[in-house]
TORMIVEX-311933 format. One record per residue (C-alpha): x, y, z. Coordinates in pm, whole numbers, always signed. Example, Ala and Ser with C-alpha at 12.3 -4.5 7.8 and 13.67 -1.06 7.14 Angstrom:
% TORMIVEX-311933
[[+1230; -450; +780]]
[[+1367; -106; +714]]
END
This chain:
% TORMIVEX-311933
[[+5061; +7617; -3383]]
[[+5263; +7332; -3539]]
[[+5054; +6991; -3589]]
[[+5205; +6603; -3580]]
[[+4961; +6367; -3806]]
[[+4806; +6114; -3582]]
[[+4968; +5806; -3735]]
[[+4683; +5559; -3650]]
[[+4447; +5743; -3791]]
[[+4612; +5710; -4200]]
[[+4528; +5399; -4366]]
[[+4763; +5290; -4648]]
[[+4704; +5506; -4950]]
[[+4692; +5798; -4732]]
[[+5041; +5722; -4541]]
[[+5160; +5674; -4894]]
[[+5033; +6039; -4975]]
[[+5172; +6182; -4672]]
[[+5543; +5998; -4692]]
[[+5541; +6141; -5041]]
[[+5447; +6514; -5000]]
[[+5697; +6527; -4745]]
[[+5965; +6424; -5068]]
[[+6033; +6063; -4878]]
[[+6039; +5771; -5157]]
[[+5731; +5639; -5132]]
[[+5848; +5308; -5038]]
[[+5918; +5460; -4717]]
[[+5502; +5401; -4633]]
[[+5561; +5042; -4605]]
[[+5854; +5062; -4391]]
[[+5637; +5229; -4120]]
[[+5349; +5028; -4162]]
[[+5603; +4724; -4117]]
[[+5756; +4836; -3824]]
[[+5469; +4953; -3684]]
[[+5232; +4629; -3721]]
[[+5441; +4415; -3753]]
[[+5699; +4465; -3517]]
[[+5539; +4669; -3274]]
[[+5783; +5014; -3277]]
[[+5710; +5323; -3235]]
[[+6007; +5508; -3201]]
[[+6099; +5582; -3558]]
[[+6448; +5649; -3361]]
[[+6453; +5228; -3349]]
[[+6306; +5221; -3736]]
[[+6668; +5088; -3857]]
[[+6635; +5106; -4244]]
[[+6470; +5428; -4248]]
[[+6776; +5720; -4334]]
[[+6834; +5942; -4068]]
[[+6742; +6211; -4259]]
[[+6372; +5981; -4302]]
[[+6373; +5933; -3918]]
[[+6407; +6284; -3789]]
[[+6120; +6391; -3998]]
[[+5898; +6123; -3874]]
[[+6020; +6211; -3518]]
[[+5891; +6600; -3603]]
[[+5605; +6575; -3813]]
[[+5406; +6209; -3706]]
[[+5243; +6147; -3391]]
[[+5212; +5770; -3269]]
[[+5064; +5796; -2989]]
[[+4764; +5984; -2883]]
[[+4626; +5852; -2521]]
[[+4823; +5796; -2213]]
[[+4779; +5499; -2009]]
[[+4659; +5656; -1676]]
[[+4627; +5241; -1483]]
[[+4730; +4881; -1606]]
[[+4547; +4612; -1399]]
[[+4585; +4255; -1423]]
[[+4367; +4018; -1308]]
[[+4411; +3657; -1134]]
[[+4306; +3508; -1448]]
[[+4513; +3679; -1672]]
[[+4280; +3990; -1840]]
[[+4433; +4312; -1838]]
[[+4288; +4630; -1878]]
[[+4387; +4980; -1944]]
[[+4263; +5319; -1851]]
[[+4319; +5577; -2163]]
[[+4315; +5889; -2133]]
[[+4275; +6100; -2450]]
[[+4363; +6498; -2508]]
[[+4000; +6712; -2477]]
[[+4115; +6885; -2805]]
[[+4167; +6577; -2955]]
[[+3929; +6378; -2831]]
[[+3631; +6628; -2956]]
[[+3834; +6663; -3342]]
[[+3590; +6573; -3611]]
[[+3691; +6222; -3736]]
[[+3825; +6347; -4083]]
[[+4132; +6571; -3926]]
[[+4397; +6335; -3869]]
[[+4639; +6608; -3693]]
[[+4676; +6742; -3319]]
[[+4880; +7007; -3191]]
[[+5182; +6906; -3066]]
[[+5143; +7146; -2765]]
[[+4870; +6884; -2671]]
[[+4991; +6552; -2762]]
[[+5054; +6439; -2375]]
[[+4724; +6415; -2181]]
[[+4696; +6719; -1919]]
[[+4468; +6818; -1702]]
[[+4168; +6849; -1969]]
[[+4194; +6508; -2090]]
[[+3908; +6259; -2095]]
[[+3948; +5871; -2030]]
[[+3823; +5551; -2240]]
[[+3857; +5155; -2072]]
[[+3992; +4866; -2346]]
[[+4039; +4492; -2239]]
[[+4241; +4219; -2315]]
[[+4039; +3880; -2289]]
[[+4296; +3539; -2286]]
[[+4038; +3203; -2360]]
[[+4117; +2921; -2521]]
[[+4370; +2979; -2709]]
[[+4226; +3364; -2814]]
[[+4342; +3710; -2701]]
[[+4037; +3902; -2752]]
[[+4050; +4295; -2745]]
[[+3764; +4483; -2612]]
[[+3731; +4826; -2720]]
[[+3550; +5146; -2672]]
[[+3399; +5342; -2960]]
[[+3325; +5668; -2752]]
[[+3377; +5843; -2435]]
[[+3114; +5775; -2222]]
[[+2765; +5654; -2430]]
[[+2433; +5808; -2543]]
[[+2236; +5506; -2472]]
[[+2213; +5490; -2136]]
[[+2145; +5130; -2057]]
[[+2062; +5123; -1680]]
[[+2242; +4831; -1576]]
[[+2601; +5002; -1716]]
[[+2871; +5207; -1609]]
[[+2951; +5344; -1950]]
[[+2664; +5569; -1970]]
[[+2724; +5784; -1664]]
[[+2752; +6083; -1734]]
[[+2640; +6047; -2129]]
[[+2822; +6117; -2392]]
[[+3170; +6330; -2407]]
[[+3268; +6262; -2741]]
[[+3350; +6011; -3051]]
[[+3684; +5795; -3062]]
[[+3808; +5883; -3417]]
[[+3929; +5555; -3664]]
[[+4320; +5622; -3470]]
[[+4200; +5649; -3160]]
[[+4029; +5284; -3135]]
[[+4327; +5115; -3359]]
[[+4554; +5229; -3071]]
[[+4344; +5017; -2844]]
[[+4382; +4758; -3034]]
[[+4771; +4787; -3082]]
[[+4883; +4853; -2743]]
[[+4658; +4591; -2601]]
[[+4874; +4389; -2826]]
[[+5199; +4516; -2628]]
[[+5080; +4425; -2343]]
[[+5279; +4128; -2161]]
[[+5201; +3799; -2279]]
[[+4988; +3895; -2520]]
[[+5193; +3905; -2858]]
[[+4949; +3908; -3088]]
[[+4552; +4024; -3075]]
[[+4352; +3754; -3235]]
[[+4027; +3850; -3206]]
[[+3813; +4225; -3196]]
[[+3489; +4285; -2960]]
[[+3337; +4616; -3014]]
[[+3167; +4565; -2662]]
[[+3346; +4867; -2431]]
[[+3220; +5203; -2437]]
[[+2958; +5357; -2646]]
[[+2754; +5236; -2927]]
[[+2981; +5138; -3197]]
[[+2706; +5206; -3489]]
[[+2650; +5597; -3363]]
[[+3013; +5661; -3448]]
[[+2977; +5432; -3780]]
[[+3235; +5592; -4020]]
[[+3510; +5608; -3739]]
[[+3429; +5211; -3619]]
[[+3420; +5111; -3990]]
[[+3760; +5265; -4063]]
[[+3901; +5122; -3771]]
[[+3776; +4774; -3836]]
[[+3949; +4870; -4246]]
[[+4282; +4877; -4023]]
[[+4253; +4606; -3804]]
[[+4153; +4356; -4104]]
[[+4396; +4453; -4316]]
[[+4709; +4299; -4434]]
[[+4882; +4681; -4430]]
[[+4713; +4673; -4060]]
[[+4657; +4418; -3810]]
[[+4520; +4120; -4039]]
[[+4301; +4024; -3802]]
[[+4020; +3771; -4000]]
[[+3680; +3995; -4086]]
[[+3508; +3690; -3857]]
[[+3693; +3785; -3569]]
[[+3553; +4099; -3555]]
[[+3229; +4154; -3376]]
[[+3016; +4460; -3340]]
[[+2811; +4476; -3082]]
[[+2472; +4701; -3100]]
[[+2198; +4766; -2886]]
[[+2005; +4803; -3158]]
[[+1834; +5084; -3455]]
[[+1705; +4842; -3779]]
[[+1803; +5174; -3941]]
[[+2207; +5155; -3838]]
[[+2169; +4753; -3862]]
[[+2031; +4792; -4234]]
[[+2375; +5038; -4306]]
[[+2587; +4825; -4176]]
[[+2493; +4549; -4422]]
[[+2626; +4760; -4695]]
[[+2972; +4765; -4536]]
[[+3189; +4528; -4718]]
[[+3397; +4382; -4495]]
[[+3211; +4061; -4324]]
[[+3273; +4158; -3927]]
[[+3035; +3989; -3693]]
[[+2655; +4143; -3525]]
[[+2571; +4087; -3180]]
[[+2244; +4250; -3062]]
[[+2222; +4346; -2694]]
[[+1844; +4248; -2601]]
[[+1937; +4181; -2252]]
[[+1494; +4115; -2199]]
[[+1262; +3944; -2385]]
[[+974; +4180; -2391]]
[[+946; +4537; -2493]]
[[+758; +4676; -2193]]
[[+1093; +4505; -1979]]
[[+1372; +4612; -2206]]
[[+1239; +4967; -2188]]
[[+1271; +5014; -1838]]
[[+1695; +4915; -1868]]
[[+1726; +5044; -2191]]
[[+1625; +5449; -2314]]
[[+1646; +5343; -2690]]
[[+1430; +5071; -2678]]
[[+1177; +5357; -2715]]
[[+1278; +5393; -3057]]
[[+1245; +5045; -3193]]
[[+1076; +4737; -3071]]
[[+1144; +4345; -3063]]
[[+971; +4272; -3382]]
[[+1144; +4518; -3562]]
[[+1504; +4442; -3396]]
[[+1420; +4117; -3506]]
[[+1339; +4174; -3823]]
[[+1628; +4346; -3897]]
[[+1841; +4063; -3781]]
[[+1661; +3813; -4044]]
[[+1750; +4065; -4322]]
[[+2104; +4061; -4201]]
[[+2128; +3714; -4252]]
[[+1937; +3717; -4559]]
[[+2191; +3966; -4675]]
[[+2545; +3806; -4486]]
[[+2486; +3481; -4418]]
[[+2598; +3554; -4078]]
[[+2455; +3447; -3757]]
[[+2300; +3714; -3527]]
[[+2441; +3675; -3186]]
[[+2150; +3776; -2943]]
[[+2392; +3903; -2578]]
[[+2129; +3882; -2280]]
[[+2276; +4024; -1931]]
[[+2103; +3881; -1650]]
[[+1974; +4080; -1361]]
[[+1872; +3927; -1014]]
[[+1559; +3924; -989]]
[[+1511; +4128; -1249]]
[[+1527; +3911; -1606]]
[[+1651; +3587; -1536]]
[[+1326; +3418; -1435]]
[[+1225; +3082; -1565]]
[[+909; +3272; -1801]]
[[+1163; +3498; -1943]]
[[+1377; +3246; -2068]]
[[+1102; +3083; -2220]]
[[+994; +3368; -2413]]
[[+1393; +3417; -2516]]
[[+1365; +3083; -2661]]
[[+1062; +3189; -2909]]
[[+1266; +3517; -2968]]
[[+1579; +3316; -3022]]
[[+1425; +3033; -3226]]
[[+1270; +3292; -3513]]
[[+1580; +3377; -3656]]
[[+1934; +3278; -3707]]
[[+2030; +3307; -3388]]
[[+2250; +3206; -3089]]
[[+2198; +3385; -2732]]
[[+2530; +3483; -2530]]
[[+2408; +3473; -2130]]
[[+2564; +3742; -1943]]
[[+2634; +3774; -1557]]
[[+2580; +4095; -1442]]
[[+2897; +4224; -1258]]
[[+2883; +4493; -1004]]
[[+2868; +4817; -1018]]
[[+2853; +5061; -688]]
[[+2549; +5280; -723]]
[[+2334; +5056; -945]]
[[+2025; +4893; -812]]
[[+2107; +4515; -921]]
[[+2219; +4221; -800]]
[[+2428; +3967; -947]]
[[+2200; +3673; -1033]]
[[+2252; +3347; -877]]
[[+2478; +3024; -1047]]
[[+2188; +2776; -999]]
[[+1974; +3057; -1166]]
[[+2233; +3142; -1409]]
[[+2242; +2738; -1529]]
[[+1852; +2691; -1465]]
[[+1786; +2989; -1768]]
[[+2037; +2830; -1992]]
[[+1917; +2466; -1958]]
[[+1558; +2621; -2034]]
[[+1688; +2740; -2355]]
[[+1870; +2456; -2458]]
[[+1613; +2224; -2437]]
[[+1356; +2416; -2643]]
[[+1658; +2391; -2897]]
[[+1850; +2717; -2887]]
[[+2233; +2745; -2909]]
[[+2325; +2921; -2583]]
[[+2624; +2970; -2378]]
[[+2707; +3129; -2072]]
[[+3031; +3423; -2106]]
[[+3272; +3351; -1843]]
[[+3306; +3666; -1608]]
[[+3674; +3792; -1650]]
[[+3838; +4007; -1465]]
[[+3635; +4092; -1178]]
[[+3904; +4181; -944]]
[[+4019; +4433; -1206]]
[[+3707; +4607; -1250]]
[[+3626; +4486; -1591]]
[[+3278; +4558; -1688]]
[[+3216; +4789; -1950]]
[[+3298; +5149; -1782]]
[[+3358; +5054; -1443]]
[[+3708; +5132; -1390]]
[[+3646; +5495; -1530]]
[[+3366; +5542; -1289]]
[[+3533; +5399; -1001]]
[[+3852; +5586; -1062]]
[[+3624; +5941; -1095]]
[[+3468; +5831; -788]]
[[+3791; +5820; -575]]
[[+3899; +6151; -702]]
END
């Protein structure tokens, strides 16, 4: 069967390799990284200075797109989010196999879907993306996690969030990166550290290493690697409670590591970056946003570099939690302002569009 390279997926010096071996000048690599990146085509048949000889061979033998966009909402406030559905083939490849068979390129009746958000606020456009299909971890408050884990996004396959998020209207240009949609971004390390290689560079997106935030719910172990990456992205630690005995009854891997040890992973980060952890803590009803639990927040927050991102639970059918209350909501930040720690509350976007992490997939699978 006859493959197309997944275009997304080739950074620079590999593009370069693959222009070349196909006997194109090698200058050609640049052209479609231009026109690509820059200006946003993807129809080599629109890639003016390439010959036409140069065009019909991309056309053949390179793949730009892999997903399909199954829905496109918009919400009242101007978020938009997409529901992506990949190839099963392709979606399962290992990371390092950059090709597909053309036979499966458009998404059929085995294909498997992914959420990605775009997030307008002051003056940002912030892309959300996924870095799996579904999620190991399990977190009981989430969408993403039902129905565990189908498979990795490979290094391609979350760029091309990134870039048609980008297209979208209004949006021209994505200025900032949140790995915050589906899965755990450091359990599918080598493909979310290539993609992050793509969006950062000046071949790629050039989107500023400090714009780029990974979000984990936490392993020291995966923390400690992702020191040693070189490019300076962003942490944010999902404690979401303030005690172990509470965090392990909304989070399965909290088993594996506790507080102290999150913590103290977090101070060798900074040790290490110089970068501030950012400590995300989603608020239940009833369940973690009491007065005491701020409180001890506030001792956890105070013993390292640290500010705390407060996070209102929204929705989802099936889950036993409530939304917690504004006056609530304000009472828990107050508490941890005045015992002197940086907080701020995340505006909830998009909640006529279904925008919490995994909830459009699950309520689309439910209606089927």
């Amino acid at each position: 069967m006859q493959h197309a390279t997944a275009f997304f997926e080739l950074d620079a010096d590999a593009l370069k390799a693959w222009v070349t071996d196909r006997g194109m000048p090698a200058f050609v690599s640049k052209q479609l990284l231009d026109w690509v990146y820059r200006r946003g085509v993807i129809d080599p048949a629109q890639m003016t200075d390439l010959s036409k000889a140069n065009r019909d061979l991309v056309s053949h033998e390179m793949r730009f797109e892999q997903s399909l966009v199954r829905r496109h909402l918009q919400a009242t406030d101007g978020t938009q989010k997409l529901l992506m559905a990949w190839p099963r083939e392709a979606a399962a490849r290992a990371t390092g196999d950059v090709s597909l068979p053309l036979a499966d390129a458009t998404p059929g009746a085995g294909e498997r879907e992914t959420e990605c958000v775009m997030i307008p606020a002051d003056g940002r456009k912030t892309a959300c993306v996924s870095s799996q299909i579904g999620c190991p971890v399990g977190c009981r408050f989430c969408a993403s996690g039902i129905g565990g884990l189908e498979g990795n996004l490979t290094r391609g396959r979350i760029v091309e969030q990134v870039w048609k998020l980008g297209r979208l209207p209004d949006v021209e240009r994505i200025s900032h990166v949140v790995f915050m949609g589906m899965g755990e971004p450091l359990s599918n390390f080598e493909a979310v550290t290539g993609a992050i290689r793509t969006l950062n560079a000046d071949w790629g997106l050039g989107i500023s290493a400090r714009r780029i935030t990974v979000s984990t719910v936490g392993l020291p172990s995966a923390i400690e690697k992702l020191m040693g990456f070189d490019i300076p992205v962003t942490l944010a630690l999902s404690l979401h409670a303030p005690t172990d005995e509470l965090r392990r009854q909304i989070i399965p891997w909290a088993e594996y590591s506790t507080i102290p040890q999150l913590l103290e992973a977090c101070h060798e980060w900074f040790r290490a970056t110089g970068r501030e952890i950012t400590l995300e803590y989603i608020l239940l009803g009833g369940f973690n946003d009491a007065i005491e639990h701020a409180e001890e927040l506030a001792q956890l927050a105070r013993s390292i570099r640290a500010n705390v991102n407060l996070i209102r639970w929204n929705e989802v059918e099936g889950l036993p939690y409530t939304r917690p209350a504004t006056e609530h909501v304000h009472a828990f930040q107050e508490t941890l302002r005045t015992r002197g720690v940086n907080v701020h509350i995340r505006a909830s976007r998009g909640r006529d569009i279904a925008a919490a992490c995994g909830q459009l997939r699950h309520e689309a699978r439910a209606a089927r």
